[in-house]
Structure formats: structure tokens, C-alpha cells
N, C-alpha and C positions, 0 to 999 in steps of 0.2 A: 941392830936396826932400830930399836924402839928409842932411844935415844933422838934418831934424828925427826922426833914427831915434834918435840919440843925447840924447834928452827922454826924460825918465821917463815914459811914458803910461798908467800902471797907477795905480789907486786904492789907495791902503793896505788901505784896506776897502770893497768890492765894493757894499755895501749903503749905504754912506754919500750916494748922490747916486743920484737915478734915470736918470742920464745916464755913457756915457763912450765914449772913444775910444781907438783901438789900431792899430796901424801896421800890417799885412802879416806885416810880418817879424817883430813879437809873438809874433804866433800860430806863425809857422814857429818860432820858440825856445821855443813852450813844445808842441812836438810836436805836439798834437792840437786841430782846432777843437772837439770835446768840451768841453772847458777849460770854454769860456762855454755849453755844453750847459744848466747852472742858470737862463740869463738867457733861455732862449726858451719858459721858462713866460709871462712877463707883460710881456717886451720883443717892441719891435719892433728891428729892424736892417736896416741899410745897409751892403751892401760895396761898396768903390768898388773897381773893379781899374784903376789909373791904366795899371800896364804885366805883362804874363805872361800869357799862356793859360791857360786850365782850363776845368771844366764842372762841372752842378750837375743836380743831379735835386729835383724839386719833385712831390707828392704822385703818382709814378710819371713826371711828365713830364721828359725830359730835356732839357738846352741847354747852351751851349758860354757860355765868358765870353772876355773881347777887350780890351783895351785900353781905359778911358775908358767901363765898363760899371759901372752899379748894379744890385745885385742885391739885391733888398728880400725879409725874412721877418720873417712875420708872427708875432703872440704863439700858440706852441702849434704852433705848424707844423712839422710832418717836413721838413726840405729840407739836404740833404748840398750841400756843395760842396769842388771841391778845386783849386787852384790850382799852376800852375808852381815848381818851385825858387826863389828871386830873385827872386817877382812883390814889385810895389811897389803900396801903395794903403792902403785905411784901413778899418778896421769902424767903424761907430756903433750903440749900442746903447743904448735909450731905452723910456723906460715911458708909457703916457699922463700920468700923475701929474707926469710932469717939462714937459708942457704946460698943467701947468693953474697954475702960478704966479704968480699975480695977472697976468692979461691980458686984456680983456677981448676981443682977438681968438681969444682959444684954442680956444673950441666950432667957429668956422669952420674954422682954422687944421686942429685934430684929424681933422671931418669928411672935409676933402678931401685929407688926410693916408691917412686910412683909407679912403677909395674909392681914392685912387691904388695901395696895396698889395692892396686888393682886385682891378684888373682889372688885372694885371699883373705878371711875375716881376721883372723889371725892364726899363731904356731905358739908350742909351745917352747920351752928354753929347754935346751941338753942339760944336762947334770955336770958336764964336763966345764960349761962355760957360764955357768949359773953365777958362781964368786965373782968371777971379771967383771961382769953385766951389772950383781948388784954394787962392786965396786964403784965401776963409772957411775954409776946412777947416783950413789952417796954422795960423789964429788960433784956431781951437776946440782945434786942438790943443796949442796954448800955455799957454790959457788955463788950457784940464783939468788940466794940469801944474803951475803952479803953487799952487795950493790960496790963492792970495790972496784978498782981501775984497771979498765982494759974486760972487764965483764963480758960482754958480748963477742969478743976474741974467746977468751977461753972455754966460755959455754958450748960455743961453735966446737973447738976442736974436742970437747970431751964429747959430744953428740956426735960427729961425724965417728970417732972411734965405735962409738957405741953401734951407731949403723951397719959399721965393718962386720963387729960382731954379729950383729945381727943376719949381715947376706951370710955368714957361716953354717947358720942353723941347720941339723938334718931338715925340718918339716919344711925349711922353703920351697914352696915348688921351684922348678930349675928354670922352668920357663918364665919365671919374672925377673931373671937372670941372663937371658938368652932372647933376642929377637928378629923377626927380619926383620928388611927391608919395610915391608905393610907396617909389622907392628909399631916399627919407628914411627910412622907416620898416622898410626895412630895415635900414639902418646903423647907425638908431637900435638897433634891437633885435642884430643883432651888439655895437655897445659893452656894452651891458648884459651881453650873454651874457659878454663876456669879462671882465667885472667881478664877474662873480656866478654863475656857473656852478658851484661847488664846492657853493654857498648853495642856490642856487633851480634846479629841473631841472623843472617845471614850467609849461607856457605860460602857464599863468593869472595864474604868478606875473610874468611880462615884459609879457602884455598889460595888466596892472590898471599898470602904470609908465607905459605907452605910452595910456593913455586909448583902448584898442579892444577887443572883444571875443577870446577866445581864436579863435572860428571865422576871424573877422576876419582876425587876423595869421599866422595858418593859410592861408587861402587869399593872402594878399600875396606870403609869404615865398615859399608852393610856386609859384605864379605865377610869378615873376622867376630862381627858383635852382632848380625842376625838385621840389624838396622842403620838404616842413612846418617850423614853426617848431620842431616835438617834433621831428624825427627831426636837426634842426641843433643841438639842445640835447643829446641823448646823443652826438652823435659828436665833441661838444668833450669832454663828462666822459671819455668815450671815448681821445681823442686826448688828455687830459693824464695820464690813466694809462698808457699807451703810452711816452708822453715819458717818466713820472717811470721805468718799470720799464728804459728804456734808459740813461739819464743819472743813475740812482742804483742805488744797492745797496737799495734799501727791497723791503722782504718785501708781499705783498697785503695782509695787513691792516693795513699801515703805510698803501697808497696807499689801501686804501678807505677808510678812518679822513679822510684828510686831504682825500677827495674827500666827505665826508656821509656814507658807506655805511659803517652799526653792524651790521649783518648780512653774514657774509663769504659767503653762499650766495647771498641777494642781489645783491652785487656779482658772485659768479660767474658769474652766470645772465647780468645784465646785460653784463659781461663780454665772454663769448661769443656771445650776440644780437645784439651792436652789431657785433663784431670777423668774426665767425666764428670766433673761435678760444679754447679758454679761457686762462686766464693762464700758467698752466701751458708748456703749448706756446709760447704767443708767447715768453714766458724765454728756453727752451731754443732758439728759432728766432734770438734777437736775439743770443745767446752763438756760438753755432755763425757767425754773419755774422760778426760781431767776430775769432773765430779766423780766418778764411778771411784775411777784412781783411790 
């Protein structure tokens, strides 16, 4: 393994591929998991910790990470982690778009992709399937490295195996494997949200996509997840103004501009309904952490 620390793993340009890969010890060189703070707008990620302790905190929940653990975050998600001195392991970081490249297994592949980061922070790796895993992962990370022909084809199909593996796992729950009817139509209406949430903030506008009535996906949603489809629609617009005021220097009417909101009162009101808190405050709340930091 130590060998492939000395592979360039870094993309020239960040946006040129919706997929890449990064060693542990990347991140410890470039000081701050912040870094990639831009990519957890409309990425998803994998950290594999092969070897080091650390722990993570995920929407106030905390847990520890271990040797031979993934730790999956979801697009838009608050979740810190911080790991040992010397740990060894890999980030992956990957958009839906980068499964959608001509396959015609990709809608499955996606779905149970995004149930598995839904009911779960992460699992750890069997012992049994530990070699294969870090096999594919060598090769993806080879591969990412060298920018040769047909790249984005091959990266695909060594990620999609990897995923295989992964629905394998003892520790996956089954039910991110298994759904109804509702659930479908949850997840359904989650992808959209995260495709179009900046666009459309209205149920009417998810339910007319989903072929059901706004009451309809109202009471599913609230059924299965304790709350409506409107109150899961503000607290993603919510939670990517949050994200953007931490991981950038952008002023409020920069994030309400780039979230739909032409009226800055508007967004303030909104703002503070969703958050409890107006923008103002949350700033000054997120700087002051930072300093402490």
C-alpha cells in the first residue's frame, strides 16, 4: 500500500471528472478536510480508514472510526471527521452524474447506492473481502492517476464492482437493500430533491415529477421519516446555505441569489424559520467555532 502514496492522486482541475480519489495522507498535506468542503454540495463520499483511530460527528451524532471502516457522506451533509496522525486509507468522492454514463444498470446501481448512505453512517469491511476491496481501490487509484484513454469508462466499471462488493457486506443493514412501494417513492423524491432543490421548493413541483398528488407525497414522506415532503424541501435549501456560509466567504445575497431567493428579506425570514437562527448570527456562530478550532 505505501507505495501508492507516491501517485499523483489529485486532478489538475477539480471539475473536470465527476469522480476522484485521494489517499489519507493528501488530506493530512493539505492541512484541512475543508479542502474538499466545495465537493459536499452535490458529492457523495467514502472514506475508507484502512489503518488510525479517529471519530466523526454526523448531524450532532457522534462515533469513533477503526481500522478497515467506511464512513459514507451524503451530498449537503454537515458531518466533521478527523482522524489520527499517519492514518492510512482513501476518500472517494463522486457525483450521481458520474453514474449515469451510459449503463443501463445505473438507476438500480444509484437507487441502492443512495438507500445504503441513507440508513447508515457507515460499516465496517469483512476480513474475508478486505484484499478485493483494497485491490479495486489500487486500481482506481491508478487508474485516476493517469489521465489515459477511455478514463472515465474504466473508473466507472472498477467503482461500480467495488459497490457490488460493498452491497456484500455483513454490517449493511438489509433494508437499504429491500424496499417498498413508499420507500421507493421516497428515494425517488429525495434524488429529485437533490437535483433540484435550488430550482423547485415546492411539493407540487416533485409531486407532478412522481405521478401522485402533493397530499399524497405528504403524507408518504411524513409516514416513513416522521415529517412532510415541504418541511424535507426547506431544510435541504436550508442546509446548502449553511454549508455554502461555512465553506465559503460568499455574502447572503450571494447564497440567496444562487439558492432562487431575489428578495433578501425573504430569504431572511426563511432563513431563521427553518434554522432558528438568522444568518447574521449563524456567521458569527460558525467564525467563533473556527477560532476555538
Amino acid at each position: 500500500m505505501k507505495q501508492l502514496h507516491n501517485l499523483q492522486l489529485s486532478s489538475t482541475d477539480p471539475k473536470d471528472l465527476p469522480f476522484d480519489i485521494h489517499t489519507i495522507s493528501w488530506l493530512e498535506e493539505n492541512h484541512s478536510y475543508k479542502n474538499f468542503g466545495y465537493k459536499l454540495n452535490d458529492h457523495f463520499m467514502i472514506v475508507w480508514v484502512m489503518k488510525g483511530p479517529g471519530n466523526y460527528c454526523a448531524n450532532g451524532q457522534k462515533g469513533t472510526l477503526a481500522n478497515n471502516y467506511l464512513l459514507f457522506l451524503k451530498p449537503g451533509e454537515f458531518k466533521n471527521f478527523k482522524l489520527a496522525k499517519g492514518s492510512d486509507g482513501y476518500l472517494v468522492s463522486f457525483s450521481s452524474s458520474f453514474l449515469d454514463l451510459a449503463d443501463n444498470d445505473t438507476e438500480s446501481i444509484f437507487k441502492n447506492l443512495y438507500r445504503l448512505f441513507a440508513y447508515t453512517n457507515g460499516i465496517n469491511i469483512s476480513c474475508e473481502m478486505l484484499n478485493d476491496m483494497q485491490n479495486i481501490v489500487i486500481m482506481m487509484a491508478r487508474e485516476f492517476a493517469m489521465h489515459n484513454l477511455y478514463r472515465s469508462e474504466i473508473l466507472k466499471r472498477y467503482f461500480n464492482i467495488f459497490l457490488l462488493y460493498l452491497s456484500r457486506q455483513p454490517d449493511v443493514p438489509a433494508q437499504s437493500f429491500r424496499q417498498s412501494r413508499n420507500e421507493e417513492l421516497l428515494n425517488n423524491f429525495t434524488s429529485l430533491l437533490e437535483r433540484n432543490f435550488r430550482t423547485q421548493k415546492m411539493v407540487v413541483d416533485y409531486a407532478a415529477q412522481l405521478a401522485v398528488t402533493p397530499n399524497y407525497l405528504n403524507e408518504v414522506i411524513k409516514k416513513i421519516t416522521g415529517w412532510s415532503a415541504g418541511h424535507h424541501i426547506r431544510q435541504r435549501v436550508a442546509l446548502e446555505a449553511k454549508r455554502q456560509a461555512v465553506y465559503s466567504n460568499a455574502c447572503m445575497k450571494s447564497i440567496a441569489y444562487n439558492l432562487g431567493f431575489f428578495d433578501m428579506a425573504h430569504f431572511s425570514k426563511f432563513f431563521k424559520n427553518t434554522t432558528g437562527m438568522n444568518f447574521t448570527d449563524f456567521k458569527k456562530k460558525d467564525m467563533v467555532l473556527q477560532s476555538v478550532a
